[in-house]
C-alpha positions as a printed Julia matrix, in Angstrom:
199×3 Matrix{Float64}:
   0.0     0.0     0.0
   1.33    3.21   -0.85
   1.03    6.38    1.47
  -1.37    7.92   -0.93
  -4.0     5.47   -0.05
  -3.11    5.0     3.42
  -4.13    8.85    3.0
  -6.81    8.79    1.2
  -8.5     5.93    3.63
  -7.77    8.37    7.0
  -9.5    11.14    5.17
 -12.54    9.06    3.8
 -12.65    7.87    7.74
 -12.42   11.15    9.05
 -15.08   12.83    6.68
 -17.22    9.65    7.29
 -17.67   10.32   11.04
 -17.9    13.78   10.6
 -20.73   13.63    8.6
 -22.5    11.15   10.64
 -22.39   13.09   13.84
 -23.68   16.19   12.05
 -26.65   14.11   10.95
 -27.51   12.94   14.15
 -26.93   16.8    15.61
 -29.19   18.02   12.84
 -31.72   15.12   13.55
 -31.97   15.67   17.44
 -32.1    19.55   16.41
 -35.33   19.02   14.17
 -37.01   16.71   16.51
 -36.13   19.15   19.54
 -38.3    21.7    17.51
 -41.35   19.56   15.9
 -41.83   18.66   20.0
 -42.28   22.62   21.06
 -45.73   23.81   21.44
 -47.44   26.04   19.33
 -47.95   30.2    20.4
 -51.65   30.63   20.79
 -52.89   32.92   18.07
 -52.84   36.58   18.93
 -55.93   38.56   18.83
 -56.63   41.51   16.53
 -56.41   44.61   18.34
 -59.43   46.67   18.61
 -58.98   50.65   17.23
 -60.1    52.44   20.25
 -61.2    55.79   19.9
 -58.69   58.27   20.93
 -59.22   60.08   24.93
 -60.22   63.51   25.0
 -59.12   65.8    28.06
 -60.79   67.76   29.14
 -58.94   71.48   29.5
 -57.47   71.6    33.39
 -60.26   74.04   35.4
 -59.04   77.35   36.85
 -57.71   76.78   40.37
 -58.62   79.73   42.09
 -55.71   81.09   44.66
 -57.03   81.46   48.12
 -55.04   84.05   49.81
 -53.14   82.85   52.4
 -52.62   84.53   55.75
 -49.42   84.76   57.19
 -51.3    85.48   61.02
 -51.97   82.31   62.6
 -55.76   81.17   63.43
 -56.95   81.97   66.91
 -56.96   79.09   67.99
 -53.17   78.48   67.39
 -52.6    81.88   68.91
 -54.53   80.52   72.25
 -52.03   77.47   72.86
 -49.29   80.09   72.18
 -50.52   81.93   75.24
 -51.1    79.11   77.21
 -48.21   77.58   79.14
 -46.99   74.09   78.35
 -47.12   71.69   81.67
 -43.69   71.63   82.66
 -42.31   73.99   80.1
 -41.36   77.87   80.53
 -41.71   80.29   78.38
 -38.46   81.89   77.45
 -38.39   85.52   79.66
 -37.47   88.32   77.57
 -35.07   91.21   79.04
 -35.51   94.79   78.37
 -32.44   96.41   78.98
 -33.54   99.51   77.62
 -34.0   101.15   81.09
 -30.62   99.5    82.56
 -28.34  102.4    84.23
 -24.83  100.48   85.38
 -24.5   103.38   87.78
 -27.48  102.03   89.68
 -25.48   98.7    90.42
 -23.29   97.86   93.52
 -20.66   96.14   91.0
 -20.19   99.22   89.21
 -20.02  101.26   92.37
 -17.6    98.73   93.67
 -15.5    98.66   90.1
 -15.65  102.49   89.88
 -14.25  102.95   93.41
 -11.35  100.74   92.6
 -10.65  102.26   89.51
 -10.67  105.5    90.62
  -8.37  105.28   93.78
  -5.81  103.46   91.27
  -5.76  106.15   88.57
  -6.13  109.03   90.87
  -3.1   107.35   93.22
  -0.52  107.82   90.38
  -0.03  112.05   90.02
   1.33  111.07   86.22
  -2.39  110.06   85.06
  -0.92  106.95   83.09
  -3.3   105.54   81.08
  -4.43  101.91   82.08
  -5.97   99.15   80.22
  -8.92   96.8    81.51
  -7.31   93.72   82.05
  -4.28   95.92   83.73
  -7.05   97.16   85.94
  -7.92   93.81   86.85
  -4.83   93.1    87.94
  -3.98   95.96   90.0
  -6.98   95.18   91.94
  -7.07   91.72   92.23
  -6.66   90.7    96.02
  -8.34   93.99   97.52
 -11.46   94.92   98.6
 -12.23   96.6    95.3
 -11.81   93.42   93.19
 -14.02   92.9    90.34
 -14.37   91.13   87.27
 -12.68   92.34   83.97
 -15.96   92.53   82.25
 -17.86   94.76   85.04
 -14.13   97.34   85.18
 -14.73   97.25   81.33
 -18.57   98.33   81.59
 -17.21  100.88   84.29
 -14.43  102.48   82.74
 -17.13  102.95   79.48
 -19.87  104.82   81.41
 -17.21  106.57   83.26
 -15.97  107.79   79.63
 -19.85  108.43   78.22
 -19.9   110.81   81.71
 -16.86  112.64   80.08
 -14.55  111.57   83.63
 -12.35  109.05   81.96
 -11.08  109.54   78.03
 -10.07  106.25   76.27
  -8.15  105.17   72.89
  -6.91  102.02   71.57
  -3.16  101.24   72.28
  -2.05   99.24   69.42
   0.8    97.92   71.55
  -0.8    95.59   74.0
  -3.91   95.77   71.14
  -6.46   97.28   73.89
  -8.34   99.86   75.07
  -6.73  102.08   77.84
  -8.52  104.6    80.08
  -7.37  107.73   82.05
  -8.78  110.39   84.2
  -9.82  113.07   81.92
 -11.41  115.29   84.44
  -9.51  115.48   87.79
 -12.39  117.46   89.54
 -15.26  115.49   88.46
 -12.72  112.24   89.01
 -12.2   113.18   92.92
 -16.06  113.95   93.32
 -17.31  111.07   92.38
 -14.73  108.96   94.26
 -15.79  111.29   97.28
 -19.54  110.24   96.97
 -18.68  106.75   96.89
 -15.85  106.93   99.68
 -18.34  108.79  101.88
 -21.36  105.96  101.31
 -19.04  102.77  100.59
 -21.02  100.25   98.31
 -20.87   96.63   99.28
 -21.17   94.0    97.95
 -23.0    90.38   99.58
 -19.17   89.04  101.27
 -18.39   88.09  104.34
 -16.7    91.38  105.3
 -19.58   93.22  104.33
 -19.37   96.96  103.09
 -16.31   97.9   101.57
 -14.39  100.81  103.54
């Protein structure tokens, strides 16, 4: 046998047993399909006439009130069991001069500017701190609120020293200065301490 045969008898083999298992493929394929059921018939659609809208009526625009109904204004009035309400404070009538912490503030202020015969000026917080541990001693922010209304009296000038980045105060007017610090020498304020007045 030559190799041309021996060729040709692989090939007619090969081709042989491909076409047979493509038959059988295509034969399971076309009984796969024969075995699927039918889709039921779809119905004609019916035309339906088309929809008419009507046009969208007028909303009429009620005007709306921006006071609330009386009887939300009633439960506003009324007082919640167990809640509050919130106090508001007028300070519109408050005077600081009327206060023993300013008369207490103002006294110590006054003896420590009017001590020093060169007038230096002084800020707040220096203030503070030059009367911290005497009977004078108050806080910076009631010395502050003093050393204002002393300055809206025209006794004490003020301007802003850029060095320590404050506000400092001095005695402006001497004779109005050693009056006032008279009238509070002469009826010392006090304040509630165990000492009681200030003298």
């Amino acid at each position: 046998m030559s190799l041309r045969s021996n060729v040709k008898f692989v090939v007619s083999l090969i081709g042989g047993a491909i076409r047979q298992s493509l038959g059988d493929i295509f034969r399971q394929l076309a009984d796969y399909f024969q075995s699927l059921p039918e889709d039921p018939p779809v119905p004609p659609k019916e035309e339906q006439p088309p929809v008419r809208l009507r046009p969208p009526a007028k909303i009429r625009r009620q005007a709306i009130s921006r006071k609330p109904p009386p009887e939300v204004l009633g439960l506003a009035n009324d007082v919640v069991e167990g809640v509050k309400p919130p106090k508001i404070r007028d300070r519109s009538g408050y005077n600081p001069k009327d206060h023993n912490q300013f008369k207490v503030a103002a006294l110590g202020i006054l003896r420590a500017l009017l001590s020093d015969e060169s007038n230096r000026p002084a800020s707040a917080p220096a203030l503070t701190r030059e009367l911290k541990n005497t009977k004078t001693e108050s806080t910076e922010t009631t010395i502050r609120t003093a050393c204002k209304t002393l300055v809206d009296d025209g006794i004490f000038d003020r301007v802003l020293d850029e060095q320590i980045n404050s506000v400092v105060y001095w005695v402006k007017d001497f004779d109005a200065a050693h009056k006032l610090l008279a009238e509070l020498e002469a009826n010392p304020p006090y304040l509630p301490t165990e000492d009681g007045p200030l003298t």
